[in-house]
Steps between C-alpha positions, in 0.01 A plus 500: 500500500596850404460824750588837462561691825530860522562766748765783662803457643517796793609747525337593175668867478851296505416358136636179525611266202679162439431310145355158494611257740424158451484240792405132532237380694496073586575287218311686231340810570665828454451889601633828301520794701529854361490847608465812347453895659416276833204315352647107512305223227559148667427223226391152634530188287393197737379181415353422851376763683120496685390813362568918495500555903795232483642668178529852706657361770789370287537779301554705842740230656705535109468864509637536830817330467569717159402800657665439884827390328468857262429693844784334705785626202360836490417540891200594363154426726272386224205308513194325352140550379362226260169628422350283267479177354405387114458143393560358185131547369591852556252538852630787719459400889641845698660455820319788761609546839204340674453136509218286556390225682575202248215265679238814496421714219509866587639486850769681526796635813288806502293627781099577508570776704805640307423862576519440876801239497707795318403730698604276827819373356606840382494599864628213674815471259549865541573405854598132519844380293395141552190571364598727185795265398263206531282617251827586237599171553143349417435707203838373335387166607182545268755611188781265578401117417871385621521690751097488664587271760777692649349840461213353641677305800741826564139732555358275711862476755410885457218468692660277753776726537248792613393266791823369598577855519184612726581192735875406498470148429662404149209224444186462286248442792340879490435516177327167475284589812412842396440443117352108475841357367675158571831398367358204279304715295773746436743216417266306279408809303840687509791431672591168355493636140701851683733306666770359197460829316520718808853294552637526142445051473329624197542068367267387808223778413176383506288559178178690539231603263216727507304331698776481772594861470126639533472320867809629553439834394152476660607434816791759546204755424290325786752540711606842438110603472465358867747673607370819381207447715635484799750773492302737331612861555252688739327816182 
């Protein structure tokens, strides 16, 4: 199967190029990468791949190690936005910023109450550096399929760390008796995919897929939206 991916190479202003760079992938398949004024072209020929979700994801891990490796000799800090998709058939699939639940049609990480949730977190991270860098780390874990679990784990040890600061003891207790957490849960749904990654044993990584990374994902935001509640700055 044949898929074109397309998107930006940031900073955009820098104007990046490289010409094509072609790069094996198993036994037969193959990718060409290309860049041009910072908008990179990643080519995917692959005989056995499950479908255009799968195809993105490769075309980010291949355009990452062309585009970290042309970063690292310039001591340059670029990075990457693959924004859409197009299969052989020529059907266009656009990659937004807000996924959805893969087992529920139109559910999404949103909140009902949006207005009010902004208007609370905008407050409490004002005030709270646990809080505020929690939320960074959680909205990179949304963007970031190889790096979700980690972004996700490191927002959640946010949160811990604001209780182990309030109480002195360096342990998970308070937050799982003020917020509704236990340890399995967190480990089943996070930590264990964190963990390799989080320690550079990149070879003993778990895989995960979308339906892995939206519990993850969904239950970072639980936690962080319970956490909200409870330390929600006095108007």
């Amino acid at each position: 199967m044949r898929y074109v991916v397309t998107g930006r190479v940031q900073p955009e202003r820098a104007e990046i190029y490289f010409g094509r760079v072609e790069m094996g992938i198993g036994e037969k398949g193959k990718a060409i990468v290309s860049c041009d004024a910072s908008q990179i072209t990643v080519v995917l020929d692959l005989p056995n791949i499950d479908g255009w979700i799968s195809a993105m994801v490769t075309a980010e891990d291949v355009a990452s190690i062309v585009v970290g490796s042309l970063g690292f000799s310039l001591g340059s800090g670029y990075s990457l936005e693959l924004i859409q998709v197009t299969e052989e058939d020529g059907t266009p699939h656009v990659f937004g910023v807000r996924p959805g639940n893969p087992e529920r049609d139109g559910e999404t990480l949103a909140f009902t109450t949006q207005i009010e949730i902004f208007n609370l977190a905008l407050r409490l991270a004002g005030r709270d550096i646990f809080f505020r860098l929690a939320i960074r780390d959680y909205l990179q874990a949304i963007n970031d399929v190889s790096d979700c679990a980690s972004y996700c784990y490191r927002a959640v040890e946010s949160i811990k760390s604001s209780f182990v600061m309030k109480t002195g003891l360096d342990r998970w207790d308070e937050m799982h008796a003020a917020l509704g957490t236990t340890r399995e849960a967190i480990t089943s749904n996070i930590k264990q995919y964190a963990d390799p990654v989080r320690h550079g044993n990149w070879v003993n990584a778990k895989p995960t897929d979308k339906f892995i990374r939206w519990r993850m994902l969904e239950m970072t935001r639980d936690i962080l939206r319970k956490y909200l509640e409870i330390e929600q700055p006095v108007i």
